[in-house]
C-alpha positions as CSV (number, residue, x, y, z in Angstrom):
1,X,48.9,59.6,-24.2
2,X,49.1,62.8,-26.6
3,X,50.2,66.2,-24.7
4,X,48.5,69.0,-26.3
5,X,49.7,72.2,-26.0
6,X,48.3,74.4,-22.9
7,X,48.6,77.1,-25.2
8,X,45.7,78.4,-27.0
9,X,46.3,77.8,-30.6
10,X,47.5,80.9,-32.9
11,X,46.4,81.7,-36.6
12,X,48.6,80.6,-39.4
13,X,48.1,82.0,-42.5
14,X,48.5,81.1,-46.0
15,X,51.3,83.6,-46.5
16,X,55.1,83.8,-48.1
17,X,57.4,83.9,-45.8
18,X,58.9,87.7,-46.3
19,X,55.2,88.9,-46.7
20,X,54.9,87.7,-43.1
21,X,58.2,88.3,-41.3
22,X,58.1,92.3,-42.5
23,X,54.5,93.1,-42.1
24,X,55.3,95.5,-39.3
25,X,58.2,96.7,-41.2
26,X,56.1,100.2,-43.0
27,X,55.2,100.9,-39.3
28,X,58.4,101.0,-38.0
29,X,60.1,102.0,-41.2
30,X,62.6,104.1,-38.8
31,X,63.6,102.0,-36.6
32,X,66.9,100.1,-36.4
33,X,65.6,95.6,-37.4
34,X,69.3,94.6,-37.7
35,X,72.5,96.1,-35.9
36,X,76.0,95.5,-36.5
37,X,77.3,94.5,-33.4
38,X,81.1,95.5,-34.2
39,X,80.3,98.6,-36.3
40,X,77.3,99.8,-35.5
41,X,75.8,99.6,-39.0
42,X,72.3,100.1,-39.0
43,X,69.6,98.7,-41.1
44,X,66.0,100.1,-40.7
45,X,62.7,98.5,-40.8
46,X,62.3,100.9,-43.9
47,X,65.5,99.7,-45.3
48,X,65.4,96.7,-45.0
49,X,61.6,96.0,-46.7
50,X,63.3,98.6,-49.7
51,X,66.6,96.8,-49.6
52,X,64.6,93.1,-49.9
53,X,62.6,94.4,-52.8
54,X,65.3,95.4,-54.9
55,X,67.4,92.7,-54.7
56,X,64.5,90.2,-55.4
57,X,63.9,92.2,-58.5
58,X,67.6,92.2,-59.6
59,X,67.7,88.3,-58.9
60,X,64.4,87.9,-61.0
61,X,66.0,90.1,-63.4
62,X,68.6,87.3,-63.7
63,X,66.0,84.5,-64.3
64,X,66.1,83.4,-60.6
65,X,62.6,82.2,-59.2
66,X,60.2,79.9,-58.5
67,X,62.6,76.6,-58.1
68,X,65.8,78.0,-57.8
69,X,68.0,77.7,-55.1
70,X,70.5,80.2,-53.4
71,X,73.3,79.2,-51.3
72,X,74.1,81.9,-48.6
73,X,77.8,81.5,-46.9
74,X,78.1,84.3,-44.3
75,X,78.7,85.1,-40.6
76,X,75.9,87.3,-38.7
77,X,75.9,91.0,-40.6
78,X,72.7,92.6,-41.0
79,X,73.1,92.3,-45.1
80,X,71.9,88.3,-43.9
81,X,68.3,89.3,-43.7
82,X,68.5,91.1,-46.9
83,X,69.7,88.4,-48.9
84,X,67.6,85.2,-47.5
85,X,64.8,87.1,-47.9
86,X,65.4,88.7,-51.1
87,X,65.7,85.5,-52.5
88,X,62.6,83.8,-50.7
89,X,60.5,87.0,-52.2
90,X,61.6,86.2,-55.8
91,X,60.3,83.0,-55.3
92,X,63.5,80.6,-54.5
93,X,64.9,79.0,-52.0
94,X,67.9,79.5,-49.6
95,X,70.5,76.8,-48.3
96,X,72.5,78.2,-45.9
97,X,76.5,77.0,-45.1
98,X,78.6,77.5,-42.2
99,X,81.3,79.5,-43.3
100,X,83.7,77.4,-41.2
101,X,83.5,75.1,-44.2
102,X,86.3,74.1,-46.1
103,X,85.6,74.4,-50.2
104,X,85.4,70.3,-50.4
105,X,82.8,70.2,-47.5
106,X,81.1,73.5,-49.4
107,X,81.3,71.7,-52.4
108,X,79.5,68.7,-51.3
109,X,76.6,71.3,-50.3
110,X,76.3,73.0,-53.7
111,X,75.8,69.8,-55.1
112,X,73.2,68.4,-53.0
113,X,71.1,71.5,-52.8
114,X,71.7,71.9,-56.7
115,X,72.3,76.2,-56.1
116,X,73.0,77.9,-59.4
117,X,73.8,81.5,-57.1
118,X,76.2,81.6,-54.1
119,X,77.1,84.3,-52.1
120,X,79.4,84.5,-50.1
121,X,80.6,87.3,-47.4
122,X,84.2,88.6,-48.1
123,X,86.8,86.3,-46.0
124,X,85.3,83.4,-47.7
125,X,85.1,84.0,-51.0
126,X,88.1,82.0,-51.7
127,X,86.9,79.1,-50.1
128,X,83.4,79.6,-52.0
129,X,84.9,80.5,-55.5
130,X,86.8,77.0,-55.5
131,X,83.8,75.1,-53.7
132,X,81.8,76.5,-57.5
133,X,83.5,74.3,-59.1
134,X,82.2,71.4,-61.2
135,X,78.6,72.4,-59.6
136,X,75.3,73.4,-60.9
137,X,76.7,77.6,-59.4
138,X,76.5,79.6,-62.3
139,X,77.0,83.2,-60.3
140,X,79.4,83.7,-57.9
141,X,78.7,87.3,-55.1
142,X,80.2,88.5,-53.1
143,X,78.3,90.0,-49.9
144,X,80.3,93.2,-49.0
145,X,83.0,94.5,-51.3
146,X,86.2,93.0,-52.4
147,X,87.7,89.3,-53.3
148,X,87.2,90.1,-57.6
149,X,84.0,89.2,-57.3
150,X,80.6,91.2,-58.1
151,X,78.8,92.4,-54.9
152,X,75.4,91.2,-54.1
153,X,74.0,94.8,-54.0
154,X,74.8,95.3,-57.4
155,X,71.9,93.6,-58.4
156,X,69.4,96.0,-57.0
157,X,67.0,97.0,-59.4
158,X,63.5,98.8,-58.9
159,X,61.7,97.7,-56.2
160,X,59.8,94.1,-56.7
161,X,56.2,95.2,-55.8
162,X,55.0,91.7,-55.8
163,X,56.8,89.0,-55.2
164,X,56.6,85.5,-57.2
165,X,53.5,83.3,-56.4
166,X,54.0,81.0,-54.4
167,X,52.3,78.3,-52.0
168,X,52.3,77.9,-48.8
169,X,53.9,74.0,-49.3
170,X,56.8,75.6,-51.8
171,X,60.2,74.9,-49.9
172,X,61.9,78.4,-49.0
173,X,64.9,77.5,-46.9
174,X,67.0,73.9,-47.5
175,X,69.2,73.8,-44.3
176,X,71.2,70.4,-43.3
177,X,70.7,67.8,-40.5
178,X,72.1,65.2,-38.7
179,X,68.4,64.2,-38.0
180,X,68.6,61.1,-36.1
181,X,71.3,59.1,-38.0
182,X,74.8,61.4,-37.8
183,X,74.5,61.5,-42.0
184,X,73.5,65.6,-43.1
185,X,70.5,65.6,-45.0
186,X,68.6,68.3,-46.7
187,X,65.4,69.5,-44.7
188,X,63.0,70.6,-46.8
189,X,61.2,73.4,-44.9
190,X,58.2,75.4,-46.7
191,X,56.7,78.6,-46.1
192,X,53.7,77.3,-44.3
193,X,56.4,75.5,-41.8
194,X,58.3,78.7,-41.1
195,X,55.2,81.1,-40.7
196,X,53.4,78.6,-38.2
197,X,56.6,78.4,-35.9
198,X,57.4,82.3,-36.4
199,X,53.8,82.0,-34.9
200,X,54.1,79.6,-32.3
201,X,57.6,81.1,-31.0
202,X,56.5,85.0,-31.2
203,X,53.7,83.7,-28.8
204,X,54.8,81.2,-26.4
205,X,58.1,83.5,-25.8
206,X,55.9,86.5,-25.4
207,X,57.7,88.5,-28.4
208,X,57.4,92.7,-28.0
209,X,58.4,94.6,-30.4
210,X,59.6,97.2,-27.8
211,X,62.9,94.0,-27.4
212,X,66.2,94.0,-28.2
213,X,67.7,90.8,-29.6
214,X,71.1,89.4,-29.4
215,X,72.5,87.2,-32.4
216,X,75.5,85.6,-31.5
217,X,74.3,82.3,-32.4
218,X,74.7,81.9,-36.2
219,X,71.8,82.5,-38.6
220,X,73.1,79.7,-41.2
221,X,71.9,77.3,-38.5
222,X,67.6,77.4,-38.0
223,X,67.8,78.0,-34.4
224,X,69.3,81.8,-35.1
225,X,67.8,82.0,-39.1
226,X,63.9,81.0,-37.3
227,X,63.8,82.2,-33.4
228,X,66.7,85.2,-33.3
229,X,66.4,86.4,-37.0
230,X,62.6,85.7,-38.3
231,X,60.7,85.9,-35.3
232,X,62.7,89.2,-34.1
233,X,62.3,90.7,-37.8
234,X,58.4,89.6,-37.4
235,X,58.1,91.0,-33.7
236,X,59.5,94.0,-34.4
237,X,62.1,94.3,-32.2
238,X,65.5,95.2,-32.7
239,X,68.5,92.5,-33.4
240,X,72.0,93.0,-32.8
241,X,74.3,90.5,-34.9
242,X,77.4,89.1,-33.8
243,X,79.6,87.7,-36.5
244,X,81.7,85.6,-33.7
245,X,81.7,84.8,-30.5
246,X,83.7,86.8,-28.1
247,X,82.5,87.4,-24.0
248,X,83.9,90.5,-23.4
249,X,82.5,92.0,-26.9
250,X,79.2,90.1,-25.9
251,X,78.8,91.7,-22.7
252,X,79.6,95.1,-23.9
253,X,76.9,94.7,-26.4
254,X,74.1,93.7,-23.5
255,X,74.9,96.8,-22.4
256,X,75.1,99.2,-25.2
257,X,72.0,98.2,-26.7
258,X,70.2,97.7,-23.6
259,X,69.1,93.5,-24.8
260,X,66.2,92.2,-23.2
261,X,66.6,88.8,-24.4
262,X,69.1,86.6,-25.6
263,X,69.8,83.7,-27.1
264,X,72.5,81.4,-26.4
265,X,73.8,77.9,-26.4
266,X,74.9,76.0,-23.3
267,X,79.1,77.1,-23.1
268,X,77.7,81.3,-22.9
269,X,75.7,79.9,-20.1
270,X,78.9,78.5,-18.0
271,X,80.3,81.8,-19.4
272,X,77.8,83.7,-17.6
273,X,77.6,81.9,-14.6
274,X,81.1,81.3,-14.1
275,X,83.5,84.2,-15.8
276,X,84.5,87.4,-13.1
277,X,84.6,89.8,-16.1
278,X,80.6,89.3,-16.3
279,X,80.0,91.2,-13.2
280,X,81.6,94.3,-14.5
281,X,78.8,95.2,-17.6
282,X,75.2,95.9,-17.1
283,X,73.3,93.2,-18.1
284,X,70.0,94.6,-15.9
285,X,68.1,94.9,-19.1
286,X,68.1,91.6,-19.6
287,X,64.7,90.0,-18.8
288,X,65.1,86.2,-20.1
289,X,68.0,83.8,-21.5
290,X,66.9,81.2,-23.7
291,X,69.5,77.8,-24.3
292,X,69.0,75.4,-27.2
293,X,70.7,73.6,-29.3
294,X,72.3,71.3,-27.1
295,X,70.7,69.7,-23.2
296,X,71.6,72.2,-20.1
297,X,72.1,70.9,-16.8
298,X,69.3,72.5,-14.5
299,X,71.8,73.6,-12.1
300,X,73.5,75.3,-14.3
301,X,70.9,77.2,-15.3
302,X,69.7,78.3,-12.0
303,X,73.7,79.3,-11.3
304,X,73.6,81.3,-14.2
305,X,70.0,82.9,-13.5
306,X,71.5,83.8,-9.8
307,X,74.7,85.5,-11.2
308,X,72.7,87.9,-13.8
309,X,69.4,88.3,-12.3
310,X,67.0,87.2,-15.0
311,X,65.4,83.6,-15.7
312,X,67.6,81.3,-18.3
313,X,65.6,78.6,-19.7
314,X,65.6,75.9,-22.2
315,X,63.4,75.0,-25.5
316,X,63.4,72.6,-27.4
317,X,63.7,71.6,-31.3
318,X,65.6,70.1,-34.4
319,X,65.7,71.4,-37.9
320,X,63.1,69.0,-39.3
321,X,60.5,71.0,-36.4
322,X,61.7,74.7,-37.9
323,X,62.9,74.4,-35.3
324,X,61.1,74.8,-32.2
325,X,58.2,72.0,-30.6
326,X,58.8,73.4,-26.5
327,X,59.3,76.7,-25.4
328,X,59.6,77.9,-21.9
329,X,57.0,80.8,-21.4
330,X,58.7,83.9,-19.3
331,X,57.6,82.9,-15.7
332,X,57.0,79.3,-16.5
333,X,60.6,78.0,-15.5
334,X,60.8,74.3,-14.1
335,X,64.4,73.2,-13.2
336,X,65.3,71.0,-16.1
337,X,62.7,71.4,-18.4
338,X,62.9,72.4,-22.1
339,X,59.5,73.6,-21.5
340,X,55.8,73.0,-22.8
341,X,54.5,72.2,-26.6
342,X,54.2,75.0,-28.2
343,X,50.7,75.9,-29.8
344,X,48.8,74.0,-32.5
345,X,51.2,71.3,-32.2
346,X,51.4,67.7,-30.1
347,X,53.5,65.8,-28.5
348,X,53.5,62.0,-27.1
349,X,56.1,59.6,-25.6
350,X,56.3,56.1,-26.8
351,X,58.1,53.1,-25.8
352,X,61.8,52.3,-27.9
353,X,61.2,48.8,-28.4
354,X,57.6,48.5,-29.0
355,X,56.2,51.7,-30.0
356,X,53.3,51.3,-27.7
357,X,52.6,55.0,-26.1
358,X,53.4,55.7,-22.5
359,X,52.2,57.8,-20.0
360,X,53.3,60.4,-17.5
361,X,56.7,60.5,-16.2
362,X,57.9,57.4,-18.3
363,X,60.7,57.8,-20.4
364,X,60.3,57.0,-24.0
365,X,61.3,58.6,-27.6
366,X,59.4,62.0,-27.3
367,X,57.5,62.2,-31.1
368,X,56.1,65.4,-32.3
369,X,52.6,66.7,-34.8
370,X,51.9,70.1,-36.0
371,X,52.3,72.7,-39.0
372,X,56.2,73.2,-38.5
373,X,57.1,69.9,-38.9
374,X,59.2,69.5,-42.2
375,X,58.1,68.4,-45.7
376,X,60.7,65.8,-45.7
377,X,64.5,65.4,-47.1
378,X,65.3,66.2,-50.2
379,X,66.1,63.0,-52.6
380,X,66.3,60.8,-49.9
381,X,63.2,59.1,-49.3
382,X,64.5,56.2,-47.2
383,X,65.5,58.8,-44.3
384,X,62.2,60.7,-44.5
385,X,60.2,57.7,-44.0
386,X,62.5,57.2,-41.2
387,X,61.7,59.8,-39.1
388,X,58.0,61.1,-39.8
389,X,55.4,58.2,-40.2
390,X,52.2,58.1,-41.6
391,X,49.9,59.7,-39.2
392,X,52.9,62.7,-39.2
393,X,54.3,62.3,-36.3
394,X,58.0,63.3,-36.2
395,X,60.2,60.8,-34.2
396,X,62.6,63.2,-32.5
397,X,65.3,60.6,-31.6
398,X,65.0,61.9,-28.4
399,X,64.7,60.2,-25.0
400,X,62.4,62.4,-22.6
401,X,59.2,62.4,-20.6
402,X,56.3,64.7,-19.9
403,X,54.9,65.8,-16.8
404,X,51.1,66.7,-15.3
405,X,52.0,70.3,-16.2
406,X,52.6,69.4,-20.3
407,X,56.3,70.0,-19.4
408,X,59.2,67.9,-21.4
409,X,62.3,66.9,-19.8
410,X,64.9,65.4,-22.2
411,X,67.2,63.1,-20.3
412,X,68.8,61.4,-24.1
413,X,69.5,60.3,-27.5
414,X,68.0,57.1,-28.8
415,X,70.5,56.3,-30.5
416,X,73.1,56.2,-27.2
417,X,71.1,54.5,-24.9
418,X,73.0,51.3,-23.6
419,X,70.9,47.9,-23.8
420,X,72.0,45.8,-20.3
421,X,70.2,42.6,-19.5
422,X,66.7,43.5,-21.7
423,X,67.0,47.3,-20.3
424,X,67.3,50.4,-22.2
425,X,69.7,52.8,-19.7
426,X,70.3,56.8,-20.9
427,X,74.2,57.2,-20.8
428,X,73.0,60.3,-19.3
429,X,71.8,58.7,-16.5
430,X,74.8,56.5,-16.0
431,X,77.0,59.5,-16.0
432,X,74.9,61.3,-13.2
433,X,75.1,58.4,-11.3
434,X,79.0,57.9,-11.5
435,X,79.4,61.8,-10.0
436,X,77.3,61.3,-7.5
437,X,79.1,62.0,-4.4
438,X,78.3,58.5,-2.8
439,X,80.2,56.9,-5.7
440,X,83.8,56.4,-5.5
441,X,86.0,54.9,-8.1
């Protein structure tokens, strides 16, 4: 059985990625894109289209294009936006890195994703300075001022009118997976896969440009750089960063900037469900909260959506799918669902041990088809062939089943299940069992 998506499909063009992401931005060249939560810097639309320009002519200037690679080390500021898509416009690509990296692990990056420009936000230049060493980084910035080292924004030059050709199969951003294996690998992800799930997001969510965002989750990881950063920035609505997470500061921010919709992982849901201090900000702008990157108990989520008064749902994606395959449409919540294939894009369930397809309700590795799912890893050809097969289907790694209504429910990982007497049984499943209140150990 393939599930289709309910969705009616959406056009994907054959676009760059910035060209698409700002195309509302000379409409709304006055209003705040990016806020700085703890400041309350602003960047405009206007600003931020000038500000990408300019620094993807200076970076051209400096023989940066078509094939090379940027590495990006930096919290959540507003300059974020500027510099990934400066350096997609000129034709590159970007690798992102958690700044919570030390300079051997940041090394390790540099080398993989052969980056000949890093920058790298103040409080890590250190870290990213020593990282350079004995790698294929040639130009050391920093983003902000300070550390000895040459700020980004000193590259500006006239505004780049047009950026670099480029196709819609070139690879613009190189994040790192865990994929199915636990090793990281480098995901190659091309313009044509971020456009078609800016696409497929902005449309399943039910993106306005009249929203505010909230970006605490980090944009070096492709849950904040695709579905808070990219497909808020192609919405037109308004995104307030968070460089860390903090509740209180959170919370004061929901209600500062009035946030219609925020995105979260599963501890800020216990957070809001469970914390005192949460009932004392007004959070009654809030219209949906949306939990990925890791499962969320149903209960939870119906705790949580009781406490603030606004539906908090799940999705569903991995790097190697741009990230998103299932979205939960506003009004569409079912109690532990990560929601329904997004459009232009399938989904089936097949068997672990035989690869035979199932049907309805059976459990089986959930497997994914459509224009967001990745090019492959870079320089590792084993791995690739791995996980996407022939026909292009995507083998999530995943344990889950679909119901009547094209809904997934992810119950595991593949690699954890536990093999007992010829049977396959979801640690997951186990665990629910041992708290149920009949059992007593």
């Amino acid at each position: 059985m393939i599930a289709t998506s309910p969705l009616p499909d959406v056009e994907i063009p054959e676009i760059g990625l910035t060209d698409f992401v700002l195309a509302r931005a000379p409409l709304l060249a006055d209003k705040p894109a990016l806020i700085d939560g703890p400041s309350g810097r602003v960047i405009t639309y206007g600003e931020l289209e000038s500000g990408i320009r300019s620094l993807a002519a200076g970076l051209v200037e400096r023989g940066f294009g078509r094939g090379s690679v940027l590495a990006l080390m930096a919290p959540n500021v507003p300059e974020f936006g500027v510099v990934f898509h400066a350096a997609a416009y000129a034709g590159g690509t970007v690798t992102t890195i958690s700044p919570t990296y030390t300079a051997e692990e940041t090394r390790s990056h540099l080398r993989d994703s052969r980056a000949t420009v890093l920058v790298a936000a103040f409080p890590y230049l250190e870290t990213a300075s020593a990282a350079a060493e004995g790698t294929h980084v040639t130009s050391v910035y920093a983003l902000g001022d300070g550390g000895g080292a040459e700020p980004i924004a000193s590259l500006s030059s006239s505004p780049l009118q047009k950026h670099a050709v480029v196709q819609p199969d070139d690879v613009v951003a190189l994040p790192y997976s865990s994929g199915t294996t636990g090793r990281n690998k480098r995901v190659m992800l091309t313009h044509r896969n971020l456009v078609a799930n800016i696409a497929q997001v902005a449309a399943a969510a039910q993106v306005r440009e009249d929203e505010a965002f909230m970006a605490v989750l980090p944009f070096f990881h492709i849950y904040g750089m695709q579905v808070l950063m990219n497909t808020g920035l192609r919405a037109g609505a308004t995104i307030v960063t968070m460089p860390r997470f903090d509740l209180e500061h959170l919370l004061a921010l929901h209600s500062r900037y009035r946030v219609t919709r925020s995105f979260v992982a599963p501890p800020i849901v216990v957070a809001l469900a469970k914390y005192p201090s949460v009932a004392h900000y007004d959070l009654s702008a809030l219209e949906q909260v949306l939990s990925g990157a890791a499962p969320l108990s149903a209960d939870l989520a119906r705790e949580a959506a009781a406490r603030i008064g606004c539906e908090v749902v799940q999705g569903y994606g991995m790097t190697e799918l741009s990230p998103v395959s299932h979205v939960t449409a506003p009004g569409d919540f079912r109690p532990g669902s990560v929601g329904v294939t997004v459009s232009n894009t399938e989904c089936r369930v097949i068997d672990v041990a035989t690869g035979a397809p199932l049907g309805l309700g059976q459990d089986g590795e959930t497997c994914v088809r459509g224009p967001q799912v990745m090019l492959g890893y870079l320089g590792n050809p084993e791995a690739t062939v791995g996980i996407l097969d022939t026909d292009g289907w995507l083998h999530t790694g995943n344990i889950g089943h679909v119901d009547a209504d094209g809904h997934l429910y992810i119950v595991d990982r593949l690699k954890e299940l536990i093999k007992y007497n010829g049977f396959q049984v979801p640690p997951a499943e186990l665990e629910a069992v041992l708290r149920s209140p009949n059992i007593h150990v």
